[in-house]
C-alpha positions as semicolon CSV with decimal commas, in nm:
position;residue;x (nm);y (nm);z (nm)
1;X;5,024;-3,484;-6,452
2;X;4,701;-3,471;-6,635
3;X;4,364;-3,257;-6,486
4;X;4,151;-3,638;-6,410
5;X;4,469;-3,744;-6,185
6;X;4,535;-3,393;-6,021
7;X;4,140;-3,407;-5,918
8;X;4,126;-3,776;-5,781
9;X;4,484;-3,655;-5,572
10;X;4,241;-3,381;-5,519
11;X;4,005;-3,628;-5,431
12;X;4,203;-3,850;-5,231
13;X;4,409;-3,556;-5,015
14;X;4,039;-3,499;-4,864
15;X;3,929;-3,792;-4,790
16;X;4,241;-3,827;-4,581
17;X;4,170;-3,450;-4,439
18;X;3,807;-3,635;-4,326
19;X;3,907;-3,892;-4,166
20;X;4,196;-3,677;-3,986
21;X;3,897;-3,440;-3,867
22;X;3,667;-3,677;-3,746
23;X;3,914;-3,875;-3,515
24;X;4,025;-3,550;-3,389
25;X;3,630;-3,529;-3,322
26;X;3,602;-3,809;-3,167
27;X;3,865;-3,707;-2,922
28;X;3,724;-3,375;-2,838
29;X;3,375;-3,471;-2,821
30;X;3,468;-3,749;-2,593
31;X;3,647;-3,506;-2,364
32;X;3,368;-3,244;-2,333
33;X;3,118;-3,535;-2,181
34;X;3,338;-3,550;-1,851
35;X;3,175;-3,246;-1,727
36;X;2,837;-3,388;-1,686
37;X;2,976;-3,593;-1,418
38;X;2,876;-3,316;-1,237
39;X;2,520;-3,437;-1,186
40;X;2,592;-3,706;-0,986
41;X;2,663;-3,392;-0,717
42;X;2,257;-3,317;-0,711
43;X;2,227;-3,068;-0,973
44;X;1,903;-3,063;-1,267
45;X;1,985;-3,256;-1,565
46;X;1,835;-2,918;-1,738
47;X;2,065;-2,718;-1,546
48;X;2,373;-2,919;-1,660
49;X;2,279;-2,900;-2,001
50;X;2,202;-2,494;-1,999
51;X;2,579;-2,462;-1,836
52;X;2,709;-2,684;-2,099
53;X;2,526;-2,515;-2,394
54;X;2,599;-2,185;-2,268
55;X;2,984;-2,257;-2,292
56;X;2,927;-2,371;-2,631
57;X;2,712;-2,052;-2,701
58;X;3,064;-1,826;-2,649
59;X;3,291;-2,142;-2,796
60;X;3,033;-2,072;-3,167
61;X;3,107;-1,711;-3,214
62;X;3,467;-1,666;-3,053
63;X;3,604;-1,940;-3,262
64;X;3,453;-1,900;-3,595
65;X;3,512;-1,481;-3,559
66;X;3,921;-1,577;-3,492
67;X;3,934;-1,805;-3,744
68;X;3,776;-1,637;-4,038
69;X;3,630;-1,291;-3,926
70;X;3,236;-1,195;-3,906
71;X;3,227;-1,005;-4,232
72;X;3,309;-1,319;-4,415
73;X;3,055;-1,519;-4,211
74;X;2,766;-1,266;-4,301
75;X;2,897;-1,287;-4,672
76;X;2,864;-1,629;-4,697
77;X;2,508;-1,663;-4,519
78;X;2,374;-1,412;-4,742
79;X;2,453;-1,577;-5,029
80;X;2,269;-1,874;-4,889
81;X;1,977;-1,734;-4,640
82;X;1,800;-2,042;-4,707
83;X;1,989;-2,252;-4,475
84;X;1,914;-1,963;-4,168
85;X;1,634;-2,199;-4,047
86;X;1,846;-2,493;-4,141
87;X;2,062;-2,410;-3,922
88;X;1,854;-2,272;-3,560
89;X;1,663;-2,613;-3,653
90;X;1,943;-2,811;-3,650
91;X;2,058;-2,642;-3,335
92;X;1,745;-2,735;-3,130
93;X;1,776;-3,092;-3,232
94;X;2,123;-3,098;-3,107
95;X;2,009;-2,912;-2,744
96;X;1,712;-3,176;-2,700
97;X;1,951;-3,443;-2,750
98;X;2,246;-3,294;-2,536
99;X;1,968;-3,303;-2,270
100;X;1,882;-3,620;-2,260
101;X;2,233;-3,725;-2,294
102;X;2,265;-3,594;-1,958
103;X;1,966;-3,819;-1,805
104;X;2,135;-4,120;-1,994
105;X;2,486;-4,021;-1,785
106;X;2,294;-4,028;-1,478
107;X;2,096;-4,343;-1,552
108;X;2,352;-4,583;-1,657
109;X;2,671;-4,391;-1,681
110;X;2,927;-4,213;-1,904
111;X;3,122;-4,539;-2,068
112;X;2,764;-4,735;-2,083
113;X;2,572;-4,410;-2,259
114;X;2,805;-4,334;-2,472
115;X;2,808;-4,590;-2,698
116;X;2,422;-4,610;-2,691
117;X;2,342;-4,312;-2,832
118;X;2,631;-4,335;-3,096
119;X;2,408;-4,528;-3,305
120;X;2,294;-4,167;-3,466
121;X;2,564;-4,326;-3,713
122;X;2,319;-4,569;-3,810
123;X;2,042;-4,278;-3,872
124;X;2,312;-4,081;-4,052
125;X;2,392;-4,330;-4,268
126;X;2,021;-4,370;-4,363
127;X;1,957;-3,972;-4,406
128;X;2,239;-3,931;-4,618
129;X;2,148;-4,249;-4,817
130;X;1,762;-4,165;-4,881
131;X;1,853;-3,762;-4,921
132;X;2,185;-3,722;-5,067
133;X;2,292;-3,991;-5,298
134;X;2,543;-4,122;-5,097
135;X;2,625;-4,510;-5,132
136;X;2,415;-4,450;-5,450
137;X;2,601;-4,614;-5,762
138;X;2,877;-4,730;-5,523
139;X;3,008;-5,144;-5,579
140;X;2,861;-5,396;-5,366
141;X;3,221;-5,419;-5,147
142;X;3,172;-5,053;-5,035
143;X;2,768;-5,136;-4,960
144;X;2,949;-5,448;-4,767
145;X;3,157;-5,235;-4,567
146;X;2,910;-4,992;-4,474
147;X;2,610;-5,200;-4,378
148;X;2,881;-5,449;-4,231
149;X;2,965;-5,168;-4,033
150;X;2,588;-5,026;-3,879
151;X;2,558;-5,391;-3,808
152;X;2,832;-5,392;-3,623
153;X;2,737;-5,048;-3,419
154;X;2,387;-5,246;-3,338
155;X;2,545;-5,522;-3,224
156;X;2,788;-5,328;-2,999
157;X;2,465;-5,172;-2,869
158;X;2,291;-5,457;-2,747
159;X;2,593;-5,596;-2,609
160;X;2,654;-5,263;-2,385
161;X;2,230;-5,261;-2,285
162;X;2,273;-5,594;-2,193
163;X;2,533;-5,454;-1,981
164;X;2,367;-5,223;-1,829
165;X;2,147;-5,459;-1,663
166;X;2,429;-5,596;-1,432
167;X;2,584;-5,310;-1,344
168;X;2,483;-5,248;-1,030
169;X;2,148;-5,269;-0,849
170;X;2,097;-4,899;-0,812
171;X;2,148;-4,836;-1,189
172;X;1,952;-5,147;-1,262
173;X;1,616;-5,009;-1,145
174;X;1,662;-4,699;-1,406
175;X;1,872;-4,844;-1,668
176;X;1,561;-4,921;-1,894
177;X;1,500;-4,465;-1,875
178;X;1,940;-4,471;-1,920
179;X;1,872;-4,658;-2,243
180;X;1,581;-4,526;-2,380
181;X;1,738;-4,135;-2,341
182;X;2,063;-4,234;-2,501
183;X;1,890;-4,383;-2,770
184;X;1,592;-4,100;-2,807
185;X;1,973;-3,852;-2,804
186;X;2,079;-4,112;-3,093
187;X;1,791;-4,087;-3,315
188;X;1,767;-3,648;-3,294
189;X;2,159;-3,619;-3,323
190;X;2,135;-3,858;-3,609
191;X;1,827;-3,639;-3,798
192;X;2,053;-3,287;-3,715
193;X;2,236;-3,429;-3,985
194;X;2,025;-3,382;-4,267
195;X;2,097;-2,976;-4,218
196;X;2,479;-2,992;-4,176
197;X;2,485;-3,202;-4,512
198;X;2,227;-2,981;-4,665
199;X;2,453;-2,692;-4,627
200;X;2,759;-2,828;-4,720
201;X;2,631;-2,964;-5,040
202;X;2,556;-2,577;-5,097
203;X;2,928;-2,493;-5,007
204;X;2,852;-2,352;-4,688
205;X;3,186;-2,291;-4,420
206;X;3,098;-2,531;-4,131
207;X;3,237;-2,188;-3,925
208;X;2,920;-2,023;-4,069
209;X;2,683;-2,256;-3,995
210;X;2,744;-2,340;-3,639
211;X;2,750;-1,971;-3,590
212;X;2,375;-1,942;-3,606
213;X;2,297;-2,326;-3,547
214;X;2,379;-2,180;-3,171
215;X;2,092;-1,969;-3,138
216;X;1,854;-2,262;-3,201
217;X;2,057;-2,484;-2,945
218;X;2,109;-2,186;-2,654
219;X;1,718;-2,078;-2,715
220;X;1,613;-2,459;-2,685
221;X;1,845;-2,535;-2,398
222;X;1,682;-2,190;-2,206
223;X;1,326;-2,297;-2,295
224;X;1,326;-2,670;-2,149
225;X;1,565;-2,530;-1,830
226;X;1,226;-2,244;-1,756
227;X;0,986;-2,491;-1,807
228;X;1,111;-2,805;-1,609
229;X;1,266;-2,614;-1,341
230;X;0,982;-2,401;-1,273
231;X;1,034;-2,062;-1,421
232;X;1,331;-1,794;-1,396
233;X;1,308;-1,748;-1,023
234;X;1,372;-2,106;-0,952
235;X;1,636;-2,102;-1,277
236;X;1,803;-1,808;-1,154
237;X;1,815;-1,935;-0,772
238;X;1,987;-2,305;-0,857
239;X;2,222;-2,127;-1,096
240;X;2,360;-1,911;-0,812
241;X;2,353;-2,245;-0,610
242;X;2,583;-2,425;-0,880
243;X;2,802;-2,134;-0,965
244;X;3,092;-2,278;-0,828
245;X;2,999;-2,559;-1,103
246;X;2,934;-2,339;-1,356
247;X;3,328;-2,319;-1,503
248;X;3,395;-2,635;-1,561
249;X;3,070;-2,705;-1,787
250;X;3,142;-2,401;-1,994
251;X;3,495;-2,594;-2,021
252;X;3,278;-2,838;-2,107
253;X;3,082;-2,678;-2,375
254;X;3,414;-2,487;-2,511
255;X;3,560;-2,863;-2,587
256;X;3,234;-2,995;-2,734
257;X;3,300;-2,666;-3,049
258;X;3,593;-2,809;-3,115
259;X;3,520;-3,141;-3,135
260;X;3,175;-3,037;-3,351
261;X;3,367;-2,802;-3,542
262;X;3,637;-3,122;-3,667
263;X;3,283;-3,306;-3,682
264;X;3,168;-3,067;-3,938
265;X;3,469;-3,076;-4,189
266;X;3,439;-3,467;-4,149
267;X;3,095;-3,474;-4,270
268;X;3,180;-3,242;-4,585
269;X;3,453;-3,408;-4,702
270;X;3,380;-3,773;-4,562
271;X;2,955;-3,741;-4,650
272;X;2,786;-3,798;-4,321
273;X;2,730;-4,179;-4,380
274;X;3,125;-4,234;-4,319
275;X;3,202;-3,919;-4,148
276;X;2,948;-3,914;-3,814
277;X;3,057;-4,319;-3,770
278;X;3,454;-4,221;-3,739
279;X;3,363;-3,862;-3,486
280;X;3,174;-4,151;-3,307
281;X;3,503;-4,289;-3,157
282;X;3,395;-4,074;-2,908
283;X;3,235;-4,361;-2,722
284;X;3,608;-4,530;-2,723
285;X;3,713;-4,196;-2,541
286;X;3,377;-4,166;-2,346
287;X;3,483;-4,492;-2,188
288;X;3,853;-4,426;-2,140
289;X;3,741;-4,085;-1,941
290;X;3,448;-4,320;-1,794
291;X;3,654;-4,609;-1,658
292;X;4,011;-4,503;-1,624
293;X;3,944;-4,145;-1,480
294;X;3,602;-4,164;-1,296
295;X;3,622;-4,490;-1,212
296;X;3,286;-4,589;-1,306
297;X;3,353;-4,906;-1,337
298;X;3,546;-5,025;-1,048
299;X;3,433;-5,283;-0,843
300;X;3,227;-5,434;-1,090
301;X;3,295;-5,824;-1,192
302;X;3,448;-5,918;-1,452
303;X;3,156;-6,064;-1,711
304;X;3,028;-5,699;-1,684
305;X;3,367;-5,486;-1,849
306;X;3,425;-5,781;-2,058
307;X;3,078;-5,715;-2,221
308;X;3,126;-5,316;-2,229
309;X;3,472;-5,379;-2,372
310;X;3,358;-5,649;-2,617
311;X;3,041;-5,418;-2,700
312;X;3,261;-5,095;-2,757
313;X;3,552;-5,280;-2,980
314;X;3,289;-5,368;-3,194
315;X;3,118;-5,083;-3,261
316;X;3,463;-4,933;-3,302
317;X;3,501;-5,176;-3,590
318;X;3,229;-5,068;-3,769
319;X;3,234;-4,736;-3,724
320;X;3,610;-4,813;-3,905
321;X;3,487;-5,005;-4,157
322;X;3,234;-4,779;-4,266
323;X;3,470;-4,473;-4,251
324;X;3,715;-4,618;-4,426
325;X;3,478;-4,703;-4,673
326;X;3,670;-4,527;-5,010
327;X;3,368;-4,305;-5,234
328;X;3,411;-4,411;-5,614
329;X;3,375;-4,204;-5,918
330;X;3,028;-4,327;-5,955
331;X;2,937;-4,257;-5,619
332;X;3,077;-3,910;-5,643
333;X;2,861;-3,829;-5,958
334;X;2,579;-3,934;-5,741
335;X;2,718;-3,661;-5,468
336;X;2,677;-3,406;-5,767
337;X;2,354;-3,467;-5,861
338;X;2,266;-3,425;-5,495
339;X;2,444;-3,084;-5,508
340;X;2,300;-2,986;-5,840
341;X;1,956;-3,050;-5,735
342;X;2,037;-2,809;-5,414
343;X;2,140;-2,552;-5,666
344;X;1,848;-2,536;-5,877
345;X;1,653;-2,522;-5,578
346;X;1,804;-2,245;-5,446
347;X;1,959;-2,058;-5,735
348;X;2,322;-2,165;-5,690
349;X;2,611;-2,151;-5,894
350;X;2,738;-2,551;-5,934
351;X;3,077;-2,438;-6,022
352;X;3,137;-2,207;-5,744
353;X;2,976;-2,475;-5,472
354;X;3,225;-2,761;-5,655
355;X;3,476;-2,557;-5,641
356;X;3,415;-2,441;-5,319
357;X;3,408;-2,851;-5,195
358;X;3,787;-2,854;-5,340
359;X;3,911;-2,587;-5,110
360;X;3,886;-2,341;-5,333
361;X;3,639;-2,089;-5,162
362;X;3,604;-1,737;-5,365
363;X;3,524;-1,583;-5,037
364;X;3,813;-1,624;-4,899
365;X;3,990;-1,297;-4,888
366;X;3,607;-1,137;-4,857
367;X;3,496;-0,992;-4,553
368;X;3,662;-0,702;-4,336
369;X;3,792;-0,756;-4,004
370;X;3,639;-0,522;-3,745
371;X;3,810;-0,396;-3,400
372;X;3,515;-0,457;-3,221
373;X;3,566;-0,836;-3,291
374;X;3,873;-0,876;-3,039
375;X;3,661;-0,676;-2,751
376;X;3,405;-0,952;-2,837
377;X;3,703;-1,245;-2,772
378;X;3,840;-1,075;-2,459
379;X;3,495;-1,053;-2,321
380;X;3,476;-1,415;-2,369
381;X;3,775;-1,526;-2,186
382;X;3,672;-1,262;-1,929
383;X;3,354;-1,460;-1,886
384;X;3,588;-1,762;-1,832
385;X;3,838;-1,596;-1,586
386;X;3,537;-1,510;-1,336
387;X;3,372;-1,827;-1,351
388;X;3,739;-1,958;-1,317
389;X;3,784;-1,740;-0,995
390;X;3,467;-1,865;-0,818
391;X;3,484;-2,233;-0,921
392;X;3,524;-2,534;-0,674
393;X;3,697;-2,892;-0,757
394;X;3,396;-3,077;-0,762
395;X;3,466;-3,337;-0,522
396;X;3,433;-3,678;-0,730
397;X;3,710;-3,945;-0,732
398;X;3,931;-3,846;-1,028
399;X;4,268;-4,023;-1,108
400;X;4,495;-3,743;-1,207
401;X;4,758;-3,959;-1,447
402;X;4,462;-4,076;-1,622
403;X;4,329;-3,724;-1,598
404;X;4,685;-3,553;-1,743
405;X;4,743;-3,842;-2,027
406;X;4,400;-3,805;-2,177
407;X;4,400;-3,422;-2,213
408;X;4,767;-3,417;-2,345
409;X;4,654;-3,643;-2,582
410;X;4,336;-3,424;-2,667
411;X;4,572;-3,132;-2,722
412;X;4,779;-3,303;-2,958
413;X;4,516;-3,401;-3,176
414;X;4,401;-3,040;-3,192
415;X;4,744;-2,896;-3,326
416;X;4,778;-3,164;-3,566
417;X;4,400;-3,188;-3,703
418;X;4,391;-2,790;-3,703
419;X;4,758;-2,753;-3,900
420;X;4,637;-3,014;-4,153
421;X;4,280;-2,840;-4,204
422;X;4,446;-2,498;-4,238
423;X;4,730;-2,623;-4,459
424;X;4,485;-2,782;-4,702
425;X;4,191;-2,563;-4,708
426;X;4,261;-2,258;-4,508
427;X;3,919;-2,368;-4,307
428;X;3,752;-2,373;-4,604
C-alpha cells in the first residue's frame, strides 16, 4: 500500500470517527435538556441554568483530568496560550445561550425549542465557510448537499414556529418570546464555533479546551444569576429553596460534557459545517424525551404533531445530507491553508498540528499524573452523593419505559462512541 492511499484510509477512518462522535452527541446532548423540565415547577430560568452549568463546571475538569491527566492539559495550553481567551470567550457564548434555551423550554416547550435553536448549524456552516476554508474548492454536488441541507434545517424551522402557534392557548400568548430565545440561543451557539475550530486547526485536544472554556461559561452563568435575581442574598436564599432540585440539573450538566465533549471531536475531524449539523440530532432526541417521556404533547390534535414531526424529519434530512457531505482533496488543501495561516500567526509548527489532526499527538505520553488528581475526582462524586441524598423526584408526569429505553440507549452510544475514539486516537 502506497503513502497517498494509507493517508486517504487515514482520511476516510476519520471521517467515519466524526460522524460516530457527533451522533453520539446528539444523543447526549439531547438527554441533558430533560432536566430543565424542572422550571415548569416555579424555579428562575437563571437559576436552572446556574444548576445546570455548575454540573457541567465539575463534568469539564473530572473528565478531561481521567482521561488524559492535568500535566498534559497544561502542556498543551502552553504551547498554545493564544487560544486562553478563545476559549473563556467561547464559554460565555455557550452560558448566554444555555440561558435562554431555558426561557425557550418554558415558552414553547422542549420538542418545539429544540429544533429552533438547532439552526446554529446554519451559522456554523457560514463561520466555517467565510473563516476556515471549508466548502472552499469543493465540486458543486458537495455545495448541493450542504446548502440543500441548511435549506432544509430552515424549512424544518418554520414548519415547527408555525407550530408553535397552535399549540395551546397558554403557550400561544408567549410563543413569539419561545421563538425568538431559541433562535437568539441558535445564533450565539452557532458563533461559539468559530473558537472550537480555531483551536483545533492549531491541534488543540478538545479535553484541553473545554477545560478552561468552563470558566468563561460558570463566570457568565454566576454573573446573569446575581444580576437578574437580585444579588447573592436572594441567589443564595432560592438555591437553598431548590436544593432538593439541585441533583438532577448537575445530572443534567454532567450529560451535556459528554455530549459536548463527542461534539468537539465531531467538529475536528468532520469541520464544523458538517459536524455541528449531525450533533444537532439532538432535536430528534429533544423530541423523543419531549413527547414520549414528558408528554408534552398529549392532547394536542393531530395537524399540530403532524407539523412538529414533518418539521423535525426534515431538518433531520439536512442535517444528514450535509454531514454526510464527503471533504475532497481540494477541499482538504483548502483546510490546510486555513491551518497554515493559524500557524504563522501564532508561531506553530504545520507538521506537528497535521500530524497532530491524524492522531498522532507528540504529547501524548507528556504530562505526569499527580495523586492529588483522584482526591479532586472523589470530591466530585462526593458533591454528587450529597446532592443525591437531599434530592426529591420532581413531581412531573414521566413515563418510566420511555424513561428506561432512552437512557439505555444513551449509554450504549457512550461505550461504543468512547471505544472507537480511544481505539483510533487515544482522545487525541
Amino acid at each position: 500500500m502506497d503513502k497517498q492511499t494509507s493517508t486517504r484510509l487515514s482520511a476516510r477512518s476519520l471521517h467515519g470517527l466524526g460522524v460516530v462522535c457527533g451522533l453520539a452527541a446528539g444523543a447526549w446532548l439531547g438527554a441533558a435538556e430533560a432536566p430543565t423540565k424542572l422550571v415548569t415547577m416555579g424555579f428562575s430560568p437563571f437559576l436552572i441554568s446556574l444548576g445546570m452549568v455548575s454540573g457541567v463546571f465539575v463534568a469539564r475538569w473530572t473528565v478531561p483530568m481521567i482521561l488524559k491527566g492535568t500535566g498534559y492539559i497544561v502542556l498543551d495550553f502552553k504551547e498554545k496560550m493564544h487560544l486562553l481567551v478563545w476559549a473563556v470567550l467561547a464559554g460565555m457564548l455557550w452560558a448566554i445561550a444555555n440561558t435562554l434555551t431555558v426561557f425557550a423550554i418554558r415558552d414553547v416547550g422542549l420538542s418545539i425549542a429544540f429544533p429552533l435553536w438547532n439552526t446554529n448549524s446554519l451559522v456554523g456552516l457560514f463561520w466555517g465557510w467565510l473563516l476556515f476554508n471549508e466548502l472552499r474548492g469543493s465540486p458543486a454536488k458537495v455545495w448541493t448537499k450542504v446548502l440543500g441541507g441548511a435549506a432544509a434545517i430552515v424549512a424544518g424551522a418554520c414548519l415547527l414556529s408555525y407550530a408553535t402557534t397552535h399549540h395551546s392557548a397558554v403557550v400561544a400568548q408567549r410563543a413569539s418570546l419561545g421563538i425568538m430565545a431559541a433562535l437568539g440561543a441558535g445564533v450565539l451557539w452557532g458563533t461559539m464555533y468559530i473558537p472550537y475550530r480555531k483551536a483545533y486547526i492549531s491541534g488543540m485536544n478538545p479535553l484541553s479546551f473545554v477545560t478552561v472554556f468552563t470558566f468563561g461559561e460558570l463566570g457568565t452563568t454566576l454573573l446573569l444569576a446575581l444580576i437578574f435575581n437580585g444579588g447573592s442574598h436572594n441567589l443564595l436564599a432560592e438555591l437553598g429553596r431548590a436544593k432538593p432540585a439541585l441533583f438532577w440539573l448537575f445530572l443534567g450538566g454532567f450529560c451535556w460534557v459528554l455530549g459536548d465533549l463527542f461534539q468537539q471531536y465531531a467538529a475536528k475531524y468532520l469541520g464544523i459545517g458538517r459536524g455541528i449539523p449531525l450533533s444537532n440530532t439532538n432535536q430528534l432526541w429533544g423530541l423523543v424525551w419531549g413527547a414520549m417521556v414528558f408528554g408534552e404533547l398529549a392532547g394536542q390534535g393531530l395537524a399540530t404533531k403532524l407539523l412538529v414531526a414533518a418539521g423535525s424529519l426534515v431538518m433531520i434530512c439536512g442535517a444528514t445530507a450535509i454531514s454526510f457531505a464527503d471533504v475532497p482533496e481540494t477541499e482538504q488543501a483548502s483546510w490546510k491553508r486555513a491551518m497554515e495561516r493559524e500557524c504563522v500567526r501564532y508561531g506553530l509548527d504545520p507538521v506537528r498540528v497535521e500530524a497532530n489532526f491524524h492522531g498522532d499527538d507528540q504529547l501524548m505520553d507528556s504530562g505526569s499524573r499527580h495523586w492529588w488528581e483522584w482526591l479532586v475526582v472523589a470530591a466530585a462524586v462526593g458533591v454528587f452523593v450529597w446532592l443525591a441524598a437531599s434530592a426529591d423526584i420532581p413531581h412531573l408526569a414521566v413515563n418510566r419505559p420511555w424513561l428506561a429505553l432512552l437512557s439505555t440507549l444513551t449509554l450504549l452510544f457512550l461505550v461504543y462512541s468512547g471505544r472507537r475514539l480511544w481505539k483510533l486516537t487515544k482522545f487525541t
